[in-house]
C-alpha positions as CSV (number, residue, x, y, z in Angstrom):
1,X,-76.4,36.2,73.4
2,X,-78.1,33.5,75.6
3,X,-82.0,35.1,76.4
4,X,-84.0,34.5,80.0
5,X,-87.3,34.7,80.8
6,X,-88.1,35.7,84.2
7,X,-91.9,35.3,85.5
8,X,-92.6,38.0,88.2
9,X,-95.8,37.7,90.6
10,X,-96.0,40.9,92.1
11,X,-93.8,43.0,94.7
12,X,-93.3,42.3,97.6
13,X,-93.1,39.0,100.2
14,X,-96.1,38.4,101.6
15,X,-98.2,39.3,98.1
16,X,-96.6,39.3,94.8
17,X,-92.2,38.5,94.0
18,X,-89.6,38.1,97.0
19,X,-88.2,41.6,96.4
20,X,-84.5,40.6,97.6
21,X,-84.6,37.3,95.4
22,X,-85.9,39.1,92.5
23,X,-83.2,41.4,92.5
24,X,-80.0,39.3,93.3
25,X,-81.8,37.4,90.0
26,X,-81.5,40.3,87.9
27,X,-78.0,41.0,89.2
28,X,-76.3,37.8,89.0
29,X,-78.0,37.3,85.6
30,X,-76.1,40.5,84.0
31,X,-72.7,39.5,85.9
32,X,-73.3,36.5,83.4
33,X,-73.3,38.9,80.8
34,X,-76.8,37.3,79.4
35,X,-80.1,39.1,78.4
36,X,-83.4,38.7,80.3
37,X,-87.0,39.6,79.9
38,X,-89.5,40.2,82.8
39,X,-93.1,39.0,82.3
40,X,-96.1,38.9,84.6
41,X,-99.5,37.4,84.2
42,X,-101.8,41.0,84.0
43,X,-104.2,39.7,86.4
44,X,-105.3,41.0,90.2
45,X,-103.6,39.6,93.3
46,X,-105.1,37.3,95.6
47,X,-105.2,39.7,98.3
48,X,-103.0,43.2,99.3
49,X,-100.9,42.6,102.6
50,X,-99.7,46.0,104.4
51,X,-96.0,44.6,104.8
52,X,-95.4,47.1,107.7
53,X,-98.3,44.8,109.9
54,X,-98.1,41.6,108.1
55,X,-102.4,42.1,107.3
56,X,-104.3,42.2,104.5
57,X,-105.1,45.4,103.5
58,X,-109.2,45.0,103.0
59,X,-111.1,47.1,99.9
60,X,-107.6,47.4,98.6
61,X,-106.6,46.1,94.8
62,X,-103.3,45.3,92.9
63,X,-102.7,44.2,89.6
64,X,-99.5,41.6,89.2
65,X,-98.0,43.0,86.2
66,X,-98.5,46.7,87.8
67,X,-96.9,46.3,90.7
68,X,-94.5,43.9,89.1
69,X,-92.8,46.7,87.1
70,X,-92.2,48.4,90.4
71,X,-89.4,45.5,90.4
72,X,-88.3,45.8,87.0
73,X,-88.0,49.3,86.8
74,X,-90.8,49.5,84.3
75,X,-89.1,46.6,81.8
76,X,-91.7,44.3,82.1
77,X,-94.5,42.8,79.3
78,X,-97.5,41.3,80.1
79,X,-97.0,37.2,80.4
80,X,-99.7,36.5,77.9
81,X,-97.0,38.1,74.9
82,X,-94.4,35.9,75.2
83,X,-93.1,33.9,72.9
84,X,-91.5,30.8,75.0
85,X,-89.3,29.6,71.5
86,X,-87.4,33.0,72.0
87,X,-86.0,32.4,75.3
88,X,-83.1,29.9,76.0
89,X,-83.8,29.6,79.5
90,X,-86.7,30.5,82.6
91,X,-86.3,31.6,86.0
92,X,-89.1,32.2,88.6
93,X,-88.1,33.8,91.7
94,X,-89.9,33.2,95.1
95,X,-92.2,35.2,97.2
96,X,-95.6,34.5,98.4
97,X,-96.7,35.8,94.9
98,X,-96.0,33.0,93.5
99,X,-98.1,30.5,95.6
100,X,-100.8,33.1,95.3
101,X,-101.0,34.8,92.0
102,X,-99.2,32.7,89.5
103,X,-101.0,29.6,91.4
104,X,-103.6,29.5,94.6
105,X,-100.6,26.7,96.6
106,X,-101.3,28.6,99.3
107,X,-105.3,28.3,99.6
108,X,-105.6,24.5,97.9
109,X,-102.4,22.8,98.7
110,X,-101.7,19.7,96.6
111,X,-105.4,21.0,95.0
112,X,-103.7,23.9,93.3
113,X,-104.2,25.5,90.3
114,X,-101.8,27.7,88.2
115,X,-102.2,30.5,86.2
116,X,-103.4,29.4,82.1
117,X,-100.4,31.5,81.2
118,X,-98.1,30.9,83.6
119,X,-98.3,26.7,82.4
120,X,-98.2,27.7,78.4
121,X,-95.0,29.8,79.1
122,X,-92.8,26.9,81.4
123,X,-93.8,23.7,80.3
124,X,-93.6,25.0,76.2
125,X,-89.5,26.4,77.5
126,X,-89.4,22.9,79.6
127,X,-90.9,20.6,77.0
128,X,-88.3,22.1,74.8
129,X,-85.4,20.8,76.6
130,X,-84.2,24.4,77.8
131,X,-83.4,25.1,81.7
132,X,-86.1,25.8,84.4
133,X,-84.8,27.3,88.0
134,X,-87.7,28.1,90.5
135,X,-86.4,30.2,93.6
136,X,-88.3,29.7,97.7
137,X,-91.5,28.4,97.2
138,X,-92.0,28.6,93.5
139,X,-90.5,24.9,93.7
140,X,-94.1,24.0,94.8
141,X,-95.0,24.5,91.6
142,X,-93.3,22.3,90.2
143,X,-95.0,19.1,90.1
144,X,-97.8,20.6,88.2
145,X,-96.7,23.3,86.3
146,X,-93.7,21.1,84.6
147,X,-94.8,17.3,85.4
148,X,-94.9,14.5,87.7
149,X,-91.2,12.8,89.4
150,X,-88.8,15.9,88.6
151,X,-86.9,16.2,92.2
152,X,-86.7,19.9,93.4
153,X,-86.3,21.5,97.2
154,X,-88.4,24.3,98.9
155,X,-85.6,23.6,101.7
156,X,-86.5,21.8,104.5
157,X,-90.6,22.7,105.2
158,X,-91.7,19.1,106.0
159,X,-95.4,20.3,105.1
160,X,-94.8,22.3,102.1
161,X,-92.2,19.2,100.9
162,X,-95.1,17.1,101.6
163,X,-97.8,18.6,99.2
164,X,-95.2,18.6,96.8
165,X,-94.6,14.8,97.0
166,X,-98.2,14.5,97.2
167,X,-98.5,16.1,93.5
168,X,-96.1,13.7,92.4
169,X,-93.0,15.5,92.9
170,X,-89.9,14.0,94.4
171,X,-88.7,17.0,97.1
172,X,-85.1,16.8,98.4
173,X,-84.4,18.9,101.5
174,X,-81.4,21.8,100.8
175,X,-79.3,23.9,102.8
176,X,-79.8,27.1,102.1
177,X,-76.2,28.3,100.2
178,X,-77.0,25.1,98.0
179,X,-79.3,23.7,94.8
180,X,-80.7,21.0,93.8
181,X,-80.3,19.8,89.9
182,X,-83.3,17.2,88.3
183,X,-80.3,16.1,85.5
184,X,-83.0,14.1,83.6
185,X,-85.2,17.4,83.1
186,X,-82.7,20.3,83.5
187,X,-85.1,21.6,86.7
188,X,-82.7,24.0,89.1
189,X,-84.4,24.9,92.2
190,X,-83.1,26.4,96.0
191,X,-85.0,27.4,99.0
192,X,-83.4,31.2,99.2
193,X,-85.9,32.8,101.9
194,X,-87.6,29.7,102.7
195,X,-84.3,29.1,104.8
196,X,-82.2,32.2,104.7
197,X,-81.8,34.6,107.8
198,X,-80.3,37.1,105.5
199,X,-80.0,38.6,102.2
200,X,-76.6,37.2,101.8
201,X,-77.7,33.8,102.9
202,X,-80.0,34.2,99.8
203,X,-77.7,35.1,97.3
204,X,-75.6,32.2,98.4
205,X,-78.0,29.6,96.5
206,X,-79.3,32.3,94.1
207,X,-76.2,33.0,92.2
208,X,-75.3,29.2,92.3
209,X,-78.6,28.2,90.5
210,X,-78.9,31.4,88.0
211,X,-75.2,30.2,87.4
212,X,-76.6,26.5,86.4
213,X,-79.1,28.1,84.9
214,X,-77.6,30.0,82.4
215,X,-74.5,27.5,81.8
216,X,-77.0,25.1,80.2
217,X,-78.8,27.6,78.4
């Protein structure tokens, strides 16, 4: 039975994994009748937002891989304990989490830095020829966490599709019920909530890349 990894950054929008894309992952993973393994870096967030005002919650502290079992139900294991040769395949849903936990895209731009752990777990499933899909604004990512020229979509955010051209990426803008396939280095990406209105409009593109995803697994 084909085997996923699935990097997690926290719960919630605004601060850790895009709840909604996180979810329609999981589901649309076990209507493919594959396994799948949640991981998250065990490190603090950035910052706590109060998702009922959209502030940061000051004096307050979350841990990613805490609050990332929250999402998976308590089937999670920290990110620095995998072991990328058992896995056949990796996604890494959206949410702010990702561009500021598993990297700081959201402070430094095309300056990022992403997590040590993070890099050892994508590029080693990457460099090994296996399928990467990165979901909303994990596509920033891309440039540095997997390499320079590989063409992937955060939708159609001229500035964020900018920094990631600036990193050396090539970004194509998407609609929001599609993907966008690097053939050359099996990279899957779609802009989910960086376009959708809805958690429908989500899944649209969602189920479409885990389905590419897991076909070339």
């Amino acid at each position: 039975m084909k085997n996923i990894a699935v990097i997690l950054s926290g719960s919630g929008v605004f601060d850790g994994s895009e709840i909604y894309e996180s979810v329609l992952t999981f589901l649309r993973l076990e209507h493919n009748g594959v396994r799948y393994q949640c991981f998250a870096p065990d490190i603090e967030q950035m910052h706590v937002i109060n998702h009922l005002t959209g502030e940061v919650a000051e004096g307050e502290k979350r841990n990613v891989l805490v609050e990332a079992a929250r999402l998976a139900r308590g089937e999670i294991k920290d990110l620095a304990e995998a072991n990328p040769d058992e896995f056949d395949a990796l996604i890494i849903p959206g949410g702010f989490g990702a561009a500021k936990n598993l990297s700081d895209f959201a402070v430094s731009g095309p300056e990022c830095r992403i997590n040590d752990e993070v890099v050892r777990v994508a590029r080693a499933i990457h460099q090994a020829g296996k399928p990467v899909g990165l979901i909303c604004i994990a596509p920033a990512m891309t440039p540095k966490l997997l390499g320079a020229g590989i063409q992937c979509t955060i939708g159609t955010d001229e500035g964020v599709a900018g920094a990631i051209n600036a990193m050396g990426g090539q970004h194509r803008n998407c609609p929001v019920d599609q993907i966008v396939i690097d053939e050359q280095h099996q990279v899957i990406t779609t802009p989910a909530y960086m376009l959708a209105g809805s958690i429908s409009e989500a899944a649209a593109g969602i189920n479409r890349l885990v389905d590419e995803v897991v076909k070339r697994a």
